[in-house]
C-alpha positions in Angstrom: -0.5 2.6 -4.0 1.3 0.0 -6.6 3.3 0.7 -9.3 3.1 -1.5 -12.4 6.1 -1.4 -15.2 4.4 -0.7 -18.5 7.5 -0.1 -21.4 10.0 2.1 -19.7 8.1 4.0 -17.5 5.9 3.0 -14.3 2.4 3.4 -14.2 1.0 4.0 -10.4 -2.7 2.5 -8.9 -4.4 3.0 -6.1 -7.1 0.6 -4.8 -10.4 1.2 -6.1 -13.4 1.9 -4.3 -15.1 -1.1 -2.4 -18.8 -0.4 -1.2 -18.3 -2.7 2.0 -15.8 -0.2 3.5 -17.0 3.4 2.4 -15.6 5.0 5.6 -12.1 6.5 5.1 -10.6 4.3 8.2 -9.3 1.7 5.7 -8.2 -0.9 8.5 -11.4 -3.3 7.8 -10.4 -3.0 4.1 -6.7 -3.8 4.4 -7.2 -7.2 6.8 -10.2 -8.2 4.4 -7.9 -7.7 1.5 -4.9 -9.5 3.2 -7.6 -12.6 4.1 -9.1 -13.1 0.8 -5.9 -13.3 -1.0 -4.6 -15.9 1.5 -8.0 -17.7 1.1 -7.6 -17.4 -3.1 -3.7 -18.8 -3.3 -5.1 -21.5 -1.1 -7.9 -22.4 -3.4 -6.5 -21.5 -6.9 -2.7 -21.3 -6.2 -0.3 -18.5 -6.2 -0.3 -17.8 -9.8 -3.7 -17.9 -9.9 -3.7 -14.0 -11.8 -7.5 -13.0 -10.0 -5.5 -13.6 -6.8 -2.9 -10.9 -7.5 -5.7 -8.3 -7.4 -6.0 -8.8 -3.2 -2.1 -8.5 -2.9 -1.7 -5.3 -4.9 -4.8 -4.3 -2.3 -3.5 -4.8 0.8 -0.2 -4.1 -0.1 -1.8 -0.6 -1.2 -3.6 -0.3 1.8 -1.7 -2.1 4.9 1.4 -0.3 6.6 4.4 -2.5 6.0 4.5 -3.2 9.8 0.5 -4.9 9.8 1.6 -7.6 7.0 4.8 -8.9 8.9 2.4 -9.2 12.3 -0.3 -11.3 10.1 2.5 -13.3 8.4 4.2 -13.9 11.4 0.3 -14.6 13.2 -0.2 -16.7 10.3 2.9 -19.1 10.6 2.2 -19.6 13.7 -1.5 -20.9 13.4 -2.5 -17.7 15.3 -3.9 -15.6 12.5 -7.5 -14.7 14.1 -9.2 -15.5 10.8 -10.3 -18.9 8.8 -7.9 -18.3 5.4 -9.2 -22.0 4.7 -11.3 -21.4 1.2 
């Protein structure tokens, strides 16, 4: 779930449905979501705004302890995905 501030009060999303994960294990859905974003900032740059659409996802859908793992996999060139675009 994200939150986005809209005047004074906060306004709370969940990720919408995506057709290439229709199961409710959402594991596939949170490392796709965390790959694609990596692979968008790298082609289009950080505030590339279509980009922030994967981080709000797999910060939705990814337990806190899965992102530090992949950033930590990541800085040390051991991710086990391309996140070249």
């Amino acid at each position: 779930m994200s939150e986005q501030k809209e005047g004074n009060k906060f306004v709370f999303q969940t990720v919408g449905f995506d057709a290439r994960f229709p199961n409710a294990n959402q594991s596939k859905n949170c490392f796709q979501n965390y790959v694609d974003y990596h692979k968008c900032i790298s082609a289009k740059g950080e505030d590339f705004a279509p980009c922030k659409q994967f981080l709000r996802a797999y910060h939705s859908l990814c337990p806190n302890e899965w992102i530090s793992r992949f950033d930590e996999q990541r800085e040390a060139n051991a991710f086990p995905a391309s996140l070249e675009p």
